[in-house]
TIDREN-88306 format. One record per residue (C-alpha): residue number from 1; residue in one letter; chain; x negated, y negated, z. Coordinates in steps of 0.25 Angstrom, whole numbers, plus 5000, padded with zeros to 4 digits. Each point is the difference from the previous one (the first is absolute). Example, Ala and Ser with C-alpha at 12.3 -4.5 7.8 and 13.67 -1.06 7.14 Angstrom:
BEGIN
   seq   type   mol      u      v      w
     1      A     A   4951   5018   5031
     2      S     A   4994   4986   4998
***
This chain:
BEGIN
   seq   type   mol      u      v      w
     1      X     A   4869   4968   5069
     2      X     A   5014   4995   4995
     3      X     A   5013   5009   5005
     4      X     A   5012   5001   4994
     5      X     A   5010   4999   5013
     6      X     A   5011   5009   5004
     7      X     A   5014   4996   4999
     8      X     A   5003   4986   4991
     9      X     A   5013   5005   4992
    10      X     A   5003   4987   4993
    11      X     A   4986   4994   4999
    12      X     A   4985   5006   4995
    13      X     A   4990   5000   5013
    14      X     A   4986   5000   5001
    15      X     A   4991   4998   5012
    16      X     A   4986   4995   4996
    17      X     A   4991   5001   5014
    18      X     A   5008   4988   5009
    19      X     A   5011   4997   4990
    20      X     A   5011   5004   4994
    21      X     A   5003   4999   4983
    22      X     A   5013   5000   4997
    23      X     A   5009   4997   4987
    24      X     A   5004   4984   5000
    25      X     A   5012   4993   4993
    26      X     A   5006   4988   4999
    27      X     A   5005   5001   5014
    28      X     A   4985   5001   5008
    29      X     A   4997   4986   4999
    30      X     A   5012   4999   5009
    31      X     A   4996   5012   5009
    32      X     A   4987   4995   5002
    33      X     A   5005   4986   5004
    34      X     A   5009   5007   5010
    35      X     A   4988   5007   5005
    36      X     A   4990   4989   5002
    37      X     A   5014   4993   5008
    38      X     A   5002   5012   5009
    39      X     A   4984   5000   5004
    40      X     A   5001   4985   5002
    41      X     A   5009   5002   5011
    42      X     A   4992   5009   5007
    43      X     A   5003   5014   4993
    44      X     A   4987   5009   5000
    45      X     A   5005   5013   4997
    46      X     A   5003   4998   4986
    47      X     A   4992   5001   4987
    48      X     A   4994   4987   4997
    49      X     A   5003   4995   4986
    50      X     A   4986   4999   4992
    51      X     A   5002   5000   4987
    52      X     A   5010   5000   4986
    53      X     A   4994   5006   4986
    54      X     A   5005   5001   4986
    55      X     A   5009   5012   5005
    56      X     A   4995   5004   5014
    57      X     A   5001   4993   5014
    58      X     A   4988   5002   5010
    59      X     A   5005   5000   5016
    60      X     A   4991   5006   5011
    61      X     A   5002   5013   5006
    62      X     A   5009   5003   5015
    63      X     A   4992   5009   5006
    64      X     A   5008   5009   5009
    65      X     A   5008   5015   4997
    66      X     A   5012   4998   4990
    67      X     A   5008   5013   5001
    68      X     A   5005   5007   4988
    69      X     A   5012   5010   4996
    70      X     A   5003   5009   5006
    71      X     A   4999   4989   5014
    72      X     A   4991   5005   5010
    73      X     A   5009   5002   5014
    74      X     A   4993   4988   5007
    75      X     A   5006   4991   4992
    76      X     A   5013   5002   5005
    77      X     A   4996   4999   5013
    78      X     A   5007   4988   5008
    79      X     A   4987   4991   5000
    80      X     A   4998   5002   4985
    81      X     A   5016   4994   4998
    82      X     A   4996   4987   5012
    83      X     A   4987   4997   4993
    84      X     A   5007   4998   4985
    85      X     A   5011   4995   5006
    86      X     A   4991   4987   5007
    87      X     A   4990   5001   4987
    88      X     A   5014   4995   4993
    89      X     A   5005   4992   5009
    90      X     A   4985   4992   4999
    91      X     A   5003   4999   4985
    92      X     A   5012   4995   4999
    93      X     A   4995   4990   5010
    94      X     A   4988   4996   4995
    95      X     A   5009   4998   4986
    96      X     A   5010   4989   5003
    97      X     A   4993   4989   4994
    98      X     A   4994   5007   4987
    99      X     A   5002   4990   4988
   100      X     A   5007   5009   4990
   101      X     A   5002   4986   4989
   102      X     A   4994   5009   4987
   103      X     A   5002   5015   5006
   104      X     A   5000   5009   4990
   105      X     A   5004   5012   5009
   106      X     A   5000   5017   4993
   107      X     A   5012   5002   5008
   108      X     A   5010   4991   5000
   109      X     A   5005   4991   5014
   110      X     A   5012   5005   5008
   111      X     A   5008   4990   5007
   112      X     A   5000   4995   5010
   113      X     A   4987   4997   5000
   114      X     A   4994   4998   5013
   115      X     A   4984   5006   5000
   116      X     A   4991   5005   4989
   117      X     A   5004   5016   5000
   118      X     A   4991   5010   4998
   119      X     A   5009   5007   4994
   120      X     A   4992   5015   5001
   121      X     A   4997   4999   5015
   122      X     A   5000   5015   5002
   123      X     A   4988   5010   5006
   124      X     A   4992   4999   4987
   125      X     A   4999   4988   4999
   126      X     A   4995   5000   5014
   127      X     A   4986   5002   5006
   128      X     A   4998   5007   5013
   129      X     A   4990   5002   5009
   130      X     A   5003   5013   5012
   131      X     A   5012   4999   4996
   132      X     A   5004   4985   5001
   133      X     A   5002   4990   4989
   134      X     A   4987   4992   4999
   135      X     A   5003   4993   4985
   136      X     A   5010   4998   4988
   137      X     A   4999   5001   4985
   138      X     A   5004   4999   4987
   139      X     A   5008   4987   5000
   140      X     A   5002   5002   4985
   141      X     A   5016   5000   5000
   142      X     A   5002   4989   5012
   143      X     A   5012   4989   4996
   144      X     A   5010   4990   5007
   145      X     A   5010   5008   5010
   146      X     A   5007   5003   5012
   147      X     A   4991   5005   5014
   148      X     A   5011   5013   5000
   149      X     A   4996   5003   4985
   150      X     A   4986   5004   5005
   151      X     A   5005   5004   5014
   152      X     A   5009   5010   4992
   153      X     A   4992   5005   4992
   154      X     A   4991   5003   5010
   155      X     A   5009   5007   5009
   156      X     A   5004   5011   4986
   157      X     A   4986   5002   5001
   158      X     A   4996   5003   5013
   159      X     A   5012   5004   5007
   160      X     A   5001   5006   4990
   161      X     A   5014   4996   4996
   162      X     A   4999   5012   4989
   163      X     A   5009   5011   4995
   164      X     A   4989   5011   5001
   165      X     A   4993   4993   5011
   166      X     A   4985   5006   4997
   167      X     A   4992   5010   5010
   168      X     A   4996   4996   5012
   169      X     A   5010   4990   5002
   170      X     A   5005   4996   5016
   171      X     A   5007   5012   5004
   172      X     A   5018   4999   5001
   173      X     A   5005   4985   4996
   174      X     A   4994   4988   5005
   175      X     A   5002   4993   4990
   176      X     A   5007   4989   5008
   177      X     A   4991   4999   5010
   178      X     A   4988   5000   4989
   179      X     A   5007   4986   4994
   180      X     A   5002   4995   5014
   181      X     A   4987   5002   5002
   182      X     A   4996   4995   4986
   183      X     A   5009   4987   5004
   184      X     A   4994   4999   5014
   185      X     A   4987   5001   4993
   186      X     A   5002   4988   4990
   187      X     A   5007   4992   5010
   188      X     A   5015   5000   4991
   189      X     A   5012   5001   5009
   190      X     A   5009   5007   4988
   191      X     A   5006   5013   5002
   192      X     A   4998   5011   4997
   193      X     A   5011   5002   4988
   194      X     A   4994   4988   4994
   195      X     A   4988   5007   4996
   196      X     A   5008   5010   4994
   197      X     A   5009   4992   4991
   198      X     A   4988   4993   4995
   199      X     A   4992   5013   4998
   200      X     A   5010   5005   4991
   201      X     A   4998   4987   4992
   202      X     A   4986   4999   5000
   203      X     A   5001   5017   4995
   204      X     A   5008   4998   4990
   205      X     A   4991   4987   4995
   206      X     A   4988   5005   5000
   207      X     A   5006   5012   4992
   208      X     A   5005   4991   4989
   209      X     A   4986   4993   5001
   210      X     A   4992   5013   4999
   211      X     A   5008   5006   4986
   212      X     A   4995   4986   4995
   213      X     A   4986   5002   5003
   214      X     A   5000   5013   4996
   215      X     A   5003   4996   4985
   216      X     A   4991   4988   5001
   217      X     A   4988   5011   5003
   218      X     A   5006   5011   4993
   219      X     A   5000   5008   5011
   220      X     A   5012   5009   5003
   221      X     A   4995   5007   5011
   222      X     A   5003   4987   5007
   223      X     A   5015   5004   4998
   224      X     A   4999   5010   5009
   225      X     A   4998   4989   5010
   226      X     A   5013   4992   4997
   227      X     A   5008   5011   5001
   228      X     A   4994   5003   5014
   229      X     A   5004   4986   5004
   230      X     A   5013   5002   4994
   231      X     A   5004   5013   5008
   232      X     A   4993   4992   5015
   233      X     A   5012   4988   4997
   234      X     A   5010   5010   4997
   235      X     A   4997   5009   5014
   236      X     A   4998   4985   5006
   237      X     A   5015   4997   4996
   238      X     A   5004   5012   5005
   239      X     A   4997   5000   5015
   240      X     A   5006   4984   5001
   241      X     A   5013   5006   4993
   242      X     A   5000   5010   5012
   243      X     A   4997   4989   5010
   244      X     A   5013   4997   5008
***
C-alpha cells in the first residue's frame, strides 16, 4: 500500500512499499548522480538512486525512525548531536571529488566551495535507531559549499541555536560546550564563535530562500518559517554583540 509520508515541505512524498516517490525537477538528474557518487565510495546508509519519470523520481526507502516536530527528547541527547555530526563529516568526505561539469543545482552554490552540502542536514532529515543516527535523507537541495555551512547549520538545529529553544532542550546553556562537541565530533578545529557568525548567515539565507519557494509553491505558510529564521539570526547577532 502506497503512504503519503510525514514531513516533505518543499516536495510531494509518497512511499510505495521499499521506495520512495517523490516530485522531480530539472535538478534530479543531478541528485541522483551525486547519489550513485556517494554509494560508490562506500556510503550505505542513503537512498539509492533508481529511477527519473516524466515528473517523479523513484529512490529506495532508509529504514530507521525520522523524528517529527515537536522533536522527541532523545534527539537532543549527546550521542544523537555525535552521530550527525560524524554522518556529515562522512559526506563531506566522501564528496571531494564529485564531478559537478553540467550541475544543475535547486539551491544555488555558496563559496567557497569545498564539499557537496547537504544543505538541510537537521533531525528530520535523519534516521535513527534507539536513539542514534543510523541513515540520512532527502538530498534534494545539496550544492557546492563550505564544511562550516553544513556544520552551522547543523549546530542551529541541534543545539539548538534558537530564540525559543523548543521543549525538552538540554537544561541551562551549553551551547558552547554543544558546538565543541559538534566540532570534536566532526574533526574541525574552528572555534566556537565561528559557528556562530556563520549561522547567522546561513539563517538569514535560508530565510530569503524559503520566501522564494514559498511563491514558487504558492504556499505561504512556508512564510511563517522564514520569519523564524530571521528572528534565530537576529538573537544569534545579539549574544556575539555581548561577547567581550
Amino acid at each position: 500500500m502506497d503512504e503519503l509520508e510525514a514531513g516533505g515541505n518543499m516536495n510531494a512524498v509518497r512511499r510505495a512499499g521499499d521506495t520512495v516517490v517523490r516530485t522531480a525537477g530539472v535538478w534530479t538528474p543531478t541528485i541522483h548522480r551525486y547519489l550513485r557518487h556517494l554509494a560508490a565510495t562506500g556510503i550505505e546508509w542513503i537512498p539509492r538512486a533508481l529511477s527519473i519519470g516524466a515528473d517523479h523520481e523513484v529512490l529506495s526507502f532508509v529504514e530507521g525512525e525520522v523524528p517529527l516536530y515537536p522533536l522527541p527528547d532523545w534527539v537532543w541527547l549527546d550521542d544523537a548531536l555525535v552521530d550527525a555530526a560524524a554522518h556529515l563529516r562522512a559526506l563531506h568526505d566522501a564528496s571531494v571529488g564529485f564531478d559537478t561539469e553540467g550541475a544543475i543545482w535547486r539551491v544555488p552554490a555558496h563559496s567557497p566551495v569545498e564539499v557537496i552540502c547537504h544543505n538541510d542536514f537537521t533531525p528530520h532529515n535523519l534516521a535513527f535507531e534507539k536513539g542514534r543516527v543510523v541513515g540520512v535523507i532527502d538530498f534534494d537541495t545539496c550544492s557546492p559549499g563550505s564544511r562550516m555551512w553544513d556544520i552551522a547549520y547543523l549546530a542551529t538545529r541541534m543545539m539548538p541555536l534558537a530564540a525559543e529553544p523548543p521543549p525538552g532542550t538540554p537544561a541551562g546553556d551549553r551551547s558552547r560546550d554543544r558546538i565543541r562537541l559538534l566540532l570534536d565530533s566532526y574533526g574541525s578545529d574552528a572555534d566556537w564563535t565561528e559557528v556562530v557568525q556563520m549561522a547567522i548567515v546561513r539563517l538569514r539565507d535560508l530565510s530569503a530562500f524559503t520566501v522564494r519557494i514559498a511563491a514558487e509553491l504558492s504556499r505561504p505558510g512556508l512564510l511563517e518559517d522564514a520569519v523564524g529564521f530571521e528572528l534565530d539570526a537576529a538573537h544569534l547577532a545579539g549574544v556575539l554583540k555581548q561577547l567581550p
